[in-house]
Structure formats: structure tokens, C-alpha cells
PDB file of N, CA, C and O in Angstrom:
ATOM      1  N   UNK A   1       0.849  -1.170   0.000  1.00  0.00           N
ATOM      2  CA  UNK A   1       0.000   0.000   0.000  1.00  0.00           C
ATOM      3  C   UNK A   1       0.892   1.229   0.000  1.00  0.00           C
ATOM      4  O   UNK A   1       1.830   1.289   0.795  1.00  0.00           O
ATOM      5  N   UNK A   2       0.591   2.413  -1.032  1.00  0.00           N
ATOM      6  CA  UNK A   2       0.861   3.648  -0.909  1.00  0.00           C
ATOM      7  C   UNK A   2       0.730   4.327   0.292  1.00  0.00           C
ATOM      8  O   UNK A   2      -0.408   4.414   0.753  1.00  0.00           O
ATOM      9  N   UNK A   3       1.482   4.734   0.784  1.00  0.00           N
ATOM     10  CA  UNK A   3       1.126   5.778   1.903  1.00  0.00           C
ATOM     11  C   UNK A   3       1.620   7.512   1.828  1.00  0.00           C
ATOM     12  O   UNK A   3       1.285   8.510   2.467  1.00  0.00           O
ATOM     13  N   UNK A   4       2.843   7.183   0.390  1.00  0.00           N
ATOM     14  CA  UNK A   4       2.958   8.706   0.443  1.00  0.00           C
ATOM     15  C   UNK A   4       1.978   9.305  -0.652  1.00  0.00           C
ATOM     16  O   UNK A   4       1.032   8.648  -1.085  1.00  0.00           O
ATOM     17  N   UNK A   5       2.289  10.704  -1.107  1.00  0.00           N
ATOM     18  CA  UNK A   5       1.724  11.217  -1.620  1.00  0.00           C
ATOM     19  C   UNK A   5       0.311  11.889  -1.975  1.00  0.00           C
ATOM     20  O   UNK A   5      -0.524  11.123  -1.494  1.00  0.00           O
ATOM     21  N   UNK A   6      -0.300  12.884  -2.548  1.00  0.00           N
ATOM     22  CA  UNK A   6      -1.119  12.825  -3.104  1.00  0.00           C
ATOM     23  C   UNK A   6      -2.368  11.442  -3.923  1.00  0.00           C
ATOM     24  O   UNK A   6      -2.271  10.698  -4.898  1.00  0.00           O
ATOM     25  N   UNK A   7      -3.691  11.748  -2.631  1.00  0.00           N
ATOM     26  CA  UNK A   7      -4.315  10.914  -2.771  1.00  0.00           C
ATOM     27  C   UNK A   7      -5.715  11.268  -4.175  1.00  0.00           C
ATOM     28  O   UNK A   7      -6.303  12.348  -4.104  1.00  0.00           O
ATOM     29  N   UNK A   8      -5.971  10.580  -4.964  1.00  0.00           N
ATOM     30  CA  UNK A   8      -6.333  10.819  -6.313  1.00  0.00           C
ATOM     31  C   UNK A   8      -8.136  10.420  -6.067  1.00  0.00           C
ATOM     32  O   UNK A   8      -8.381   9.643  -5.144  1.00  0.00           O
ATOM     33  N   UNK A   9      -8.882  10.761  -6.589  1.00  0.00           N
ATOM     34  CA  UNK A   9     -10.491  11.093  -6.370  1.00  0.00           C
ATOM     35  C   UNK A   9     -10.288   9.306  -7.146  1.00  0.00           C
ATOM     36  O   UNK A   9      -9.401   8.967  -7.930  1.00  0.00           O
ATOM     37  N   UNK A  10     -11.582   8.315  -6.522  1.00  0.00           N
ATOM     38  CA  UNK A  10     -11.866   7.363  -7.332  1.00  0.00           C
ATOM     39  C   UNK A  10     -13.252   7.726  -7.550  1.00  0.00           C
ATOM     40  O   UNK A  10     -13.693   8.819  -7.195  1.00  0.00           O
ATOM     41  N   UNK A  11     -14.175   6.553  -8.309  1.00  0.00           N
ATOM     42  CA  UNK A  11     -15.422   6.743  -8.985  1.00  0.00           C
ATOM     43  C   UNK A  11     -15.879   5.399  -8.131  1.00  0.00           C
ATOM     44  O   UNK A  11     -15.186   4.397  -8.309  1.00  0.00           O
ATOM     45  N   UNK A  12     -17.173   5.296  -7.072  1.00  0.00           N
ATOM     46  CA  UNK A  12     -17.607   4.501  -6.619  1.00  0.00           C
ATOM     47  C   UNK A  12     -19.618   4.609  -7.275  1.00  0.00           C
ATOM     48  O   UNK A  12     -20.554   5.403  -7.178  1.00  0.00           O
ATOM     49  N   UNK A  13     -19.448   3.782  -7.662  1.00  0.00           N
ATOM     50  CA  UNK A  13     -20.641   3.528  -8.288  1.00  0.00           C
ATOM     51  C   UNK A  13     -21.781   2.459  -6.983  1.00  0.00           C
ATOM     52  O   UNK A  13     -21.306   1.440  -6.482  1.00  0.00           O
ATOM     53  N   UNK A  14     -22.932   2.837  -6.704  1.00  0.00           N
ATOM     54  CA  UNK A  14     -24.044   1.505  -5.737  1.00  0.00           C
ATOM     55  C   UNK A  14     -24.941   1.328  -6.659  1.00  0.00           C
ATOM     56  O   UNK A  14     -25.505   2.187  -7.338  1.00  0.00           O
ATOM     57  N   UNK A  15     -25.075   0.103  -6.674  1.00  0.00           N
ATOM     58  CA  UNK A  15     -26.651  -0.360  -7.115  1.00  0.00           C
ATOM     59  C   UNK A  15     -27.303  -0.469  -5.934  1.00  0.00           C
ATOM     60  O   UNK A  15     -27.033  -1.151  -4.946  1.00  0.00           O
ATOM     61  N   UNK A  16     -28.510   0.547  -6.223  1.00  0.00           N
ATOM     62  CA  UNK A  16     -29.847   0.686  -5.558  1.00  0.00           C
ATOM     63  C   UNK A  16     -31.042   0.950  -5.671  1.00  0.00           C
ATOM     64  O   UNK A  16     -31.554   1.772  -6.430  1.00  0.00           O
ATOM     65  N   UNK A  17     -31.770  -0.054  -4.572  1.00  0.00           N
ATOM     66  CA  UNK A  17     -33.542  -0.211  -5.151  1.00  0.00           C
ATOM     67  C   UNK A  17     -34.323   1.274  -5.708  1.00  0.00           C
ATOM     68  O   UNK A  17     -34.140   2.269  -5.007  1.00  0.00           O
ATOM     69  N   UNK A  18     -35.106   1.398  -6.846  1.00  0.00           N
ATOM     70  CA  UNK A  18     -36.008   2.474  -6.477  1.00  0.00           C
ATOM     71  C   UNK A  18     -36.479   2.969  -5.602  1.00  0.00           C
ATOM     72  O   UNK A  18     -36.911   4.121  -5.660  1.00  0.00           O
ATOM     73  N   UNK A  19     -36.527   2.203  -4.506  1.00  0.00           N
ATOM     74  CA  UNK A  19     -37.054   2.986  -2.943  1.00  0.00           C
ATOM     75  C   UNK A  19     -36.236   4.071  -2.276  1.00  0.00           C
ATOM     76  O   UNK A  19     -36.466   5.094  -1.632  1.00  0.00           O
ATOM     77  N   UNK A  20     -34.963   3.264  -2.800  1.00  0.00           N
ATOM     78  CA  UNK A  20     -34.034   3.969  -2.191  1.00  0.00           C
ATOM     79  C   UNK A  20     -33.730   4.806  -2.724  1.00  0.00           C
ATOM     80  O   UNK A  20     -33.635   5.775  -1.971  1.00  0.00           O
ATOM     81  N   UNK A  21     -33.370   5.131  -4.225  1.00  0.00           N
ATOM     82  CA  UNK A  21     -33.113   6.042  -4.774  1.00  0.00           C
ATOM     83  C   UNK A  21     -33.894   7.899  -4.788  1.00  0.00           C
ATOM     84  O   UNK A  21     -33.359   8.884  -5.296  1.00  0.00           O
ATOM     85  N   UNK A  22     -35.126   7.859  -4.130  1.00  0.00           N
ATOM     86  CA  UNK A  22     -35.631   9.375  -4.198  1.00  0.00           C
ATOM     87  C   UNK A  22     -35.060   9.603  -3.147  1.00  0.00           C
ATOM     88  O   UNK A  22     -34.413  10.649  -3.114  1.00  0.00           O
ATOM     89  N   UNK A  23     -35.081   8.616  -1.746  1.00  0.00           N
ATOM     90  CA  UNK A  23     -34.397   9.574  -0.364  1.00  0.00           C
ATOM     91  C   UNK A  23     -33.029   9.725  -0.451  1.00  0.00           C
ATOM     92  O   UNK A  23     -32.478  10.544   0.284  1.00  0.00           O
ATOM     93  N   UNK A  24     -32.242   8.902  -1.423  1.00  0.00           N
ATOM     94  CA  UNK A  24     -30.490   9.420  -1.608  1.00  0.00           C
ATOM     95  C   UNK A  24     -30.966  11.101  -2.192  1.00  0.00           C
ATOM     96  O   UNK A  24     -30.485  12.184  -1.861  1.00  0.00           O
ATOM     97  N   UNK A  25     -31.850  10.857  -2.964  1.00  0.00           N
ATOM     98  CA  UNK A  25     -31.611  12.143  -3.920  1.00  0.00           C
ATOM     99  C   UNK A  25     -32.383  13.384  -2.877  1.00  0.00           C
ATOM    100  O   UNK A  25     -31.979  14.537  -3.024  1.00  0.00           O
ATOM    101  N   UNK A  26     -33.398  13.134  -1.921  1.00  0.00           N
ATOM    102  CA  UNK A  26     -34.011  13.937  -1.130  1.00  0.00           C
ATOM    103  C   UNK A  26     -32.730  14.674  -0.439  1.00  0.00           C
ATOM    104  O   UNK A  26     -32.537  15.826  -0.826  1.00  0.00           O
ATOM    105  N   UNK A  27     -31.833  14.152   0.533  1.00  0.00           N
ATOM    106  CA  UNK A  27     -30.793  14.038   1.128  1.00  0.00           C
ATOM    107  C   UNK A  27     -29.809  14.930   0.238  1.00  0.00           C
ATOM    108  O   UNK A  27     -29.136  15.818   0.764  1.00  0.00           O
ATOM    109  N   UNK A  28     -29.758  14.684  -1.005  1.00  0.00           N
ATOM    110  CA  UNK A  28     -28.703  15.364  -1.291  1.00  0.00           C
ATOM    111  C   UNK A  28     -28.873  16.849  -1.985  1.00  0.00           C
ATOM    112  O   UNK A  28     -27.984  17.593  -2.400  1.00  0.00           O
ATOM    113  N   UNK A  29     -31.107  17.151  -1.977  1.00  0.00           N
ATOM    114  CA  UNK A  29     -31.316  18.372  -2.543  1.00  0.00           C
ATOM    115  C   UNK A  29     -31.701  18.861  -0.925  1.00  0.00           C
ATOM    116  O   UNK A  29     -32.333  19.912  -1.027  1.00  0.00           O
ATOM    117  N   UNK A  30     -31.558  18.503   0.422  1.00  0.00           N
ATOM    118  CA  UNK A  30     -31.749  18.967   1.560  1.00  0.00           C
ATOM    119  C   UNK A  30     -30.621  19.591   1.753  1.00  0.00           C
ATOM    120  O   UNK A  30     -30.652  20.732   2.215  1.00  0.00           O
ATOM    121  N   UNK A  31     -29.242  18.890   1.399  1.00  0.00           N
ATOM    122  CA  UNK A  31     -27.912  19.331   1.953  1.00  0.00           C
ATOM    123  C   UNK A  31     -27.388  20.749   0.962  1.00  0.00           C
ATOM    124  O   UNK A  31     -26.592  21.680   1.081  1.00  0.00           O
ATOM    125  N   UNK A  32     -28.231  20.320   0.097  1.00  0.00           N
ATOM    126  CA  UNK A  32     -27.850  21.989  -0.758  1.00  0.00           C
ATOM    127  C   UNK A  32     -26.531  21.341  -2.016  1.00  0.00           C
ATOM    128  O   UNK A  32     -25.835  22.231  -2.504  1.00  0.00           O
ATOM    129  N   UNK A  33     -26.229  19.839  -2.497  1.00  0.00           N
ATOM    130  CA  UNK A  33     -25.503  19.503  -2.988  1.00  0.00           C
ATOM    131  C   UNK A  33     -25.757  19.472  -4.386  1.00  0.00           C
ATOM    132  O   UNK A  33     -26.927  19.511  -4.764  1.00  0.00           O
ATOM    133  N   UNK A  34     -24.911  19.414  -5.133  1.00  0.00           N
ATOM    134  CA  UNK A  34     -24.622  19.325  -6.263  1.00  0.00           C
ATOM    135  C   UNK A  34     -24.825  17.490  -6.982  1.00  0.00           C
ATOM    136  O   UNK A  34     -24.302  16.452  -6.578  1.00  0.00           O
ATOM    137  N   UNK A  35     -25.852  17.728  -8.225  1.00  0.00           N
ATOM    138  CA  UNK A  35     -25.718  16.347  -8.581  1.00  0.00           C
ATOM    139  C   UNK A  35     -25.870  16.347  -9.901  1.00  0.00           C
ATOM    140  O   UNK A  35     -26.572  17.303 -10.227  1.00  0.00           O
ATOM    141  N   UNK A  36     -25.443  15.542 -11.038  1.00  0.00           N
ATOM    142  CA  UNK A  36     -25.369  15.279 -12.431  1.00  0.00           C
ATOM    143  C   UNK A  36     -26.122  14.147 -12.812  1.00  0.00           C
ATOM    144  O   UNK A  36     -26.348  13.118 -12.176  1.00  0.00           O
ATOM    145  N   UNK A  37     -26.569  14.578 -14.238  1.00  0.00           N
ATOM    146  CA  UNK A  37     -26.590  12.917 -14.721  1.00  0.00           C
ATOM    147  C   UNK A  37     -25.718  12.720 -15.425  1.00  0.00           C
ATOM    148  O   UNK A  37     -26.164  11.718 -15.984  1.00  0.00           O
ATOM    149  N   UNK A  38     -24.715  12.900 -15.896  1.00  0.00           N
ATOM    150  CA  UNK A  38     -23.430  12.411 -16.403  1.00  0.00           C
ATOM    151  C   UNK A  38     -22.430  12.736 -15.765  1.00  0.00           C
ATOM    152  O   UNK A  38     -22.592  13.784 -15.140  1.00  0.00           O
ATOM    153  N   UNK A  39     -21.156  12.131 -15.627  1.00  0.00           N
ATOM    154  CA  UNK A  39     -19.826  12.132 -15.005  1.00  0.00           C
ATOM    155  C   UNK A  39     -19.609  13.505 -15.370  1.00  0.00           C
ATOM    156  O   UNK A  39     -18.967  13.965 -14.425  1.00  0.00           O
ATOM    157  N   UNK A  40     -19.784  14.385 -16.192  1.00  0.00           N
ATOM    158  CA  UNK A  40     -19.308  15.489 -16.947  1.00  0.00           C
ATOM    159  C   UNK A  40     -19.170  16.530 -16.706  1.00  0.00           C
ATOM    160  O   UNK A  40     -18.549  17.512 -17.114  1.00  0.00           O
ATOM    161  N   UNK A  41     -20.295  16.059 -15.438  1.00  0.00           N
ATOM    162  CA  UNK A  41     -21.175  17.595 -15.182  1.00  0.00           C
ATOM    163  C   UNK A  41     -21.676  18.307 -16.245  1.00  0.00           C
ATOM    164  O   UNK A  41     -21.673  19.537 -16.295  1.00  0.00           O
ATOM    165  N   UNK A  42     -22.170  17.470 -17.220  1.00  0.00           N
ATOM    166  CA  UNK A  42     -23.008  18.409 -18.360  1.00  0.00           C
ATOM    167  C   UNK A  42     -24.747  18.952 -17.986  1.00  0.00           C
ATOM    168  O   UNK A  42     -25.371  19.976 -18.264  1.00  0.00           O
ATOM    169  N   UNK A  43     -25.033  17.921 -17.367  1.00  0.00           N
ATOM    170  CA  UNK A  43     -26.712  18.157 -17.158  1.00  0.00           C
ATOM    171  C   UNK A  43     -26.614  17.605 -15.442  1.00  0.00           C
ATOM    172  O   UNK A  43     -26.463  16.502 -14.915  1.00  0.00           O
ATOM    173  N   UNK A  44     -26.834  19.387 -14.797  1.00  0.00           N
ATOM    174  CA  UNK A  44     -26.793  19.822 -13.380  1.00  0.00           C
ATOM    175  C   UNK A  44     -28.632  19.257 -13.240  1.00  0.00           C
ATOM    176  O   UNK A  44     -29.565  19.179 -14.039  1.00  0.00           O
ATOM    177  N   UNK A  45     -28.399  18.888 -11.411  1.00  0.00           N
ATOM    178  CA  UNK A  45     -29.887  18.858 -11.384  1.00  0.00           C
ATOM    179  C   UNK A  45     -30.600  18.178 -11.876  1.00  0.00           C
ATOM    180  O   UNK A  45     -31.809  18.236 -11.653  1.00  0.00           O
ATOM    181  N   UNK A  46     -29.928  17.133 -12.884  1.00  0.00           N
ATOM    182  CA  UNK A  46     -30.956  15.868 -13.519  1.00  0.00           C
ATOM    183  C   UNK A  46     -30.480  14.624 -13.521  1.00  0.00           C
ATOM    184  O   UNK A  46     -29.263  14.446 -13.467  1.00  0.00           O
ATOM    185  N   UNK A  47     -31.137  13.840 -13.567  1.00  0.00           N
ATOM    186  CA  UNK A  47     -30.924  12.237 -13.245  1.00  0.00           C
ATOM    187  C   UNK A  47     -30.918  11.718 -14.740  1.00  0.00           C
ATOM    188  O   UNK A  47     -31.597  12.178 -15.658  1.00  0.00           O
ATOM    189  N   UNK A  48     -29.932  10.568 -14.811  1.00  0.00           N
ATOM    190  CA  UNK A  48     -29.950   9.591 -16.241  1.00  0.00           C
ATOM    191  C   UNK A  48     -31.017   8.542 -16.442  1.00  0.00           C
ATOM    192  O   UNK A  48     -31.601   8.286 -15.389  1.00  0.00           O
ATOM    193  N   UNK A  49     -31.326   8.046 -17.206  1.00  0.00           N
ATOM    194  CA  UNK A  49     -32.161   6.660 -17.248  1.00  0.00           C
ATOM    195  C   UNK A  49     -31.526   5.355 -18.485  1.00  0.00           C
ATOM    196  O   UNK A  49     -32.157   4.664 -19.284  1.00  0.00           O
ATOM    197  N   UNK A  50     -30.542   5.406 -18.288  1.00  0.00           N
ATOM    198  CA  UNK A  50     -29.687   4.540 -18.565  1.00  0.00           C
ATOM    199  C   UNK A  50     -29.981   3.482 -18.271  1.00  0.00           C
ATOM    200  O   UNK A  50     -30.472   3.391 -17.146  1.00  0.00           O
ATOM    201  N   UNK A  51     -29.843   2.177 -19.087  1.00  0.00           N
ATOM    202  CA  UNK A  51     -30.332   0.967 -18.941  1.00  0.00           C
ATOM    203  C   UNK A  51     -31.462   0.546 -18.307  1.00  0.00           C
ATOM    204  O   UNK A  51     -31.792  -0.467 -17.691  1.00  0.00           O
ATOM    205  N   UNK A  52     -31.992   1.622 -18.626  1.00  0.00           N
ATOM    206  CA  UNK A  52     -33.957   1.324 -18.123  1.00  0.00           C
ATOM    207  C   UNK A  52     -34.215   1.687 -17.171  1.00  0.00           C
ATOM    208  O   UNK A  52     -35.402   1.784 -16.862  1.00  0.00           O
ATOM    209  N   UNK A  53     -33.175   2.049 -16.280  1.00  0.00           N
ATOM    210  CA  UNK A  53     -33.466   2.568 -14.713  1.00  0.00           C
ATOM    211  C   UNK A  53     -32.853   4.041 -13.968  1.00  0.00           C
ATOM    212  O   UNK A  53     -32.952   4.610 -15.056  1.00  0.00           O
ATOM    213  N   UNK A  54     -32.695   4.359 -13.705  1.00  0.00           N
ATOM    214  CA  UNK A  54     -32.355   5.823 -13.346  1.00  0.00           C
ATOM    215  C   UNK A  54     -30.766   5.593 -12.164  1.00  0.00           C
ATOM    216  O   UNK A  54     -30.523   4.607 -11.469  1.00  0.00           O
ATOM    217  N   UNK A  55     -29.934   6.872 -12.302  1.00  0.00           N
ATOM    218  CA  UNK A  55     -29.008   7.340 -11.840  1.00  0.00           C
ATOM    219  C   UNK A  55     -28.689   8.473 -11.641  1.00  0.00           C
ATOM    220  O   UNK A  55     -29.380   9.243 -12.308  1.00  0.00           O
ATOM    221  N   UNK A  56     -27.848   9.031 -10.939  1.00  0.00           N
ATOM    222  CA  UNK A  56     -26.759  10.171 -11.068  1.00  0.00           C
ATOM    223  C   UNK A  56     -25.674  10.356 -10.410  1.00  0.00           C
ATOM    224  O   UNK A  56     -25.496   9.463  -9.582  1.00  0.00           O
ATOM    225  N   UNK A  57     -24.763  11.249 -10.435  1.00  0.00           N
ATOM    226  CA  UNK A  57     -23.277  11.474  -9.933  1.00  0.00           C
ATOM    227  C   UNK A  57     -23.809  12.601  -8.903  1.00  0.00           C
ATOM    228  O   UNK A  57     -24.820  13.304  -8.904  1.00  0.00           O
ATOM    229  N   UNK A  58     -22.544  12.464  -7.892  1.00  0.00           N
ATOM    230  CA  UNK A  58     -22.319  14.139  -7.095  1.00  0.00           C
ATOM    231  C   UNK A  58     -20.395  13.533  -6.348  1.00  0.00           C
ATOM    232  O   UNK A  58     -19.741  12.493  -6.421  1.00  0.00           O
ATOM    233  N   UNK A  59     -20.221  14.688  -5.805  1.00  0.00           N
ATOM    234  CA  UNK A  59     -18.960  14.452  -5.698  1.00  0.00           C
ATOM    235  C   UNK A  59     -19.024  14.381  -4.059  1.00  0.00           C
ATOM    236  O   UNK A  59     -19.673  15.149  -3.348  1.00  0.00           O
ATOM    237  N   UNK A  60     -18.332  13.457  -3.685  1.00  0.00           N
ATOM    238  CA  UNK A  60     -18.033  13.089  -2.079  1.00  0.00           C
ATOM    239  C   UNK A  60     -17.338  14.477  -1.457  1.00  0.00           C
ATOM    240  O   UNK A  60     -16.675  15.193  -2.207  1.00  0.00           O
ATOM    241  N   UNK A  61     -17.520  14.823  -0.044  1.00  0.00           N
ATOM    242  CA  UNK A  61     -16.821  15.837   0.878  1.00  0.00           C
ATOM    243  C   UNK A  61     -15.576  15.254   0.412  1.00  0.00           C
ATOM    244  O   UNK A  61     -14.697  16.116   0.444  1.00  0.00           O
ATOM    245  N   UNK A  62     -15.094  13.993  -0.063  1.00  0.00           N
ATOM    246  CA  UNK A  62     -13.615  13.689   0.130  1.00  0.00           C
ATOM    247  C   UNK A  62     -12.494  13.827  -1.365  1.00  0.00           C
ATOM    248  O   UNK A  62     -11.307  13.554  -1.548  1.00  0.00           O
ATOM    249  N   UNK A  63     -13.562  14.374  -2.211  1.00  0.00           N
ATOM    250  CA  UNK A  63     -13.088  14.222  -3.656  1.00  0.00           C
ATOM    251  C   UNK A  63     -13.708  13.056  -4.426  1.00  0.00           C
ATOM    252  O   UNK A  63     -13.949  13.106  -5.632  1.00  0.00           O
ATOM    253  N   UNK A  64     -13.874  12.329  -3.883  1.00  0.00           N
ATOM    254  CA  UNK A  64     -14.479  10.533  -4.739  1.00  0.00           C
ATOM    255  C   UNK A  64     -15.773  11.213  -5.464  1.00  0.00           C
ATOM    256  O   UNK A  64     -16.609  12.045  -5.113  1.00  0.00           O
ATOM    257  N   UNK A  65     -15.573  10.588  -6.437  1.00  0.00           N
ATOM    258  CA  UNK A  65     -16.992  10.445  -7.360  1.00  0.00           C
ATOM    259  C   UNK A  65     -18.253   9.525  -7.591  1.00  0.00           C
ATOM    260  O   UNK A  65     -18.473   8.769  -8.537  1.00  0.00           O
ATOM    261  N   UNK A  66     -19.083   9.809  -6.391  1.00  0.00           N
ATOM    262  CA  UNK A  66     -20.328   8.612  -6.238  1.00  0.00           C
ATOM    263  C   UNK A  66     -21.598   8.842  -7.127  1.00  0.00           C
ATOM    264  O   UNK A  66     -22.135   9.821  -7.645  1.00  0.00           O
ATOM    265  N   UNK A  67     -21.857   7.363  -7.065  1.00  0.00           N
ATOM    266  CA  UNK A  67     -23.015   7.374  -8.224  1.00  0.00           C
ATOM    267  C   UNK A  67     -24.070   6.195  -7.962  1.00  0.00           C
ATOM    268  O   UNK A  67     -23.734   5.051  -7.656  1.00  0.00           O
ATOM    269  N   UNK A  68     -25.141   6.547  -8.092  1.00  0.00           N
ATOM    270  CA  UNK A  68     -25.887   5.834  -7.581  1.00  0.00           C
ATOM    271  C   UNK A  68     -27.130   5.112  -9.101  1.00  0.00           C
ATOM    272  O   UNK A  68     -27.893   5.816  -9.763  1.00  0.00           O
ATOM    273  N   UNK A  69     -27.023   4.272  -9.182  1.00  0.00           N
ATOM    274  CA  UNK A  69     -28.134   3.270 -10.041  1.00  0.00           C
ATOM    275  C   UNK A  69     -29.018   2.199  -9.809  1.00  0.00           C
ATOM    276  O   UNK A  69     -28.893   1.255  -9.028  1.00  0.00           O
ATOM    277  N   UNK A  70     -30.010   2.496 -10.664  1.00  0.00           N
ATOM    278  CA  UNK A  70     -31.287   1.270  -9.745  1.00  0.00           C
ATOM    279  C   UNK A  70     -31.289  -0.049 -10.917  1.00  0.00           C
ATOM    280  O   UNK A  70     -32.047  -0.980 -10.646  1.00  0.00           O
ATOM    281  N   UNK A  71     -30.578  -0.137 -12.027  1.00  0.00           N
ATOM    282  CA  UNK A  71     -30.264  -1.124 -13.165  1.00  0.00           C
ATOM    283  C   UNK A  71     -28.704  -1.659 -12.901  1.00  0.00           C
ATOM    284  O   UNK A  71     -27.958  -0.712 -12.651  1.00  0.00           O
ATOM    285  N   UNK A  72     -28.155  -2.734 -12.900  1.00  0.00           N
ATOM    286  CA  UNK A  72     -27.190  -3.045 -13.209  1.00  0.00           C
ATOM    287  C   UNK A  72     -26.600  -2.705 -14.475  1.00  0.00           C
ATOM    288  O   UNK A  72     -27.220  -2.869 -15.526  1.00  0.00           O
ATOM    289  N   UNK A  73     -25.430  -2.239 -14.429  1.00  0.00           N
ATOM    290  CA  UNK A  73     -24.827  -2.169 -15.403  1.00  0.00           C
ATOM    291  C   UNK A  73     -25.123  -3.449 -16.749  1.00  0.00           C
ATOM    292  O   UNK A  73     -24.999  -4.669 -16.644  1.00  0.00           O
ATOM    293  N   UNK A  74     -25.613  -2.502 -18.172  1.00  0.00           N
ATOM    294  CA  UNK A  74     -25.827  -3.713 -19.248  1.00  0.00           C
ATOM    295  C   UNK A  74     -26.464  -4.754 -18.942  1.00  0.00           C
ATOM    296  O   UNK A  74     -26.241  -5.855 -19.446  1.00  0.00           O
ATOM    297  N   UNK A  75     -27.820  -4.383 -17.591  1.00  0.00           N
ATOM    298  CA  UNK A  75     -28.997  -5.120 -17.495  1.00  0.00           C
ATOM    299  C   UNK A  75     -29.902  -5.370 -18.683  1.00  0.00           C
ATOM    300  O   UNK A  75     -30.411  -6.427 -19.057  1.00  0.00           O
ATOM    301  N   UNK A  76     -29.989  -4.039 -19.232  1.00  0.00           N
ATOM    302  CA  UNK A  76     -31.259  -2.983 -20.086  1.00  0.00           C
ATOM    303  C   UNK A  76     -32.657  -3.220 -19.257  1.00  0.00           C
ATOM    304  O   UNK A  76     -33.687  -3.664 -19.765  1.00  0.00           O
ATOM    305  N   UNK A  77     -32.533  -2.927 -18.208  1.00  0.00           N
ATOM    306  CA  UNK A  77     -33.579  -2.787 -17.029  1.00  0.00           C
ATOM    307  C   UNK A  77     -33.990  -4.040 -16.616  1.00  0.00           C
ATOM    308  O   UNK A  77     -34.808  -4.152 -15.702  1.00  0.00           O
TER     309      UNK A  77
END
């Protein structure tokens, strides 16, 4: 394990139920946060529906890039 240096942002992706997914997103328009539907930050404030099911990005207090989806990856829902 690295211990020196400059620590680098990763991309943590969850699969999660539709139930769960409006109170992540409640939570994160309560905290006043920032969220995408693409990694890009091209489209602020909106969710993807990618593979039949919905997602989006926001960036961790720590730098990491989390993302939350209710489809498995290349399910197609």
C-alpha cells in the first residue's frame, strides 16, 4: 500500500432499489448539494435513465466520485 503522496479522487458507483433512490436524492437536494446525470457535469440537477433505470453522480466531501443506479450495469432494465 501507498502511503505517500497525493491521494487521487476514485469513482464509486451503488446499485440501488427504487425505494431507495428518491431519499439518496431527497438528502442530497436537503444538503444543498450538487448532482449530475453524467460524469461530466453536463446536465446539473438531472438524473440519467440509462439501462432502463435511473441514476446520477455528485462528488463526495472527500473528492471521490459517487453514483448511484437502480439497473445493473448492461442489465437494459
Amino acid at each position: 500500500m501507498d502511503t505517500e503522496g497525493e491521494i487521487h479522487g476514485q469513482h464509486d458507483a451503488f446499485l440501488v432499489s427504487e425505494e431507495k433512490f428518491d431519499p439518496i436524492l431527497g438528502r442530497l437536494r436537503d444538503d444543498g448539494r450538487q448532482w449530475w446525470a453524467d460524469p461530466f457535469k453536463g446536465q446539473p440537477h438531472e438524473i440519467n435513465h440509462e439501462g432502463g433505470g435511473r441514476g446520477l453522480y455528485w462528488e463526495g466531501p472527500d473528492g471521490h466520485w459517487l453514483e448511484i443506479i437502480t439497473c445493473p450495469f448492461g442489465s437494459g432494465g
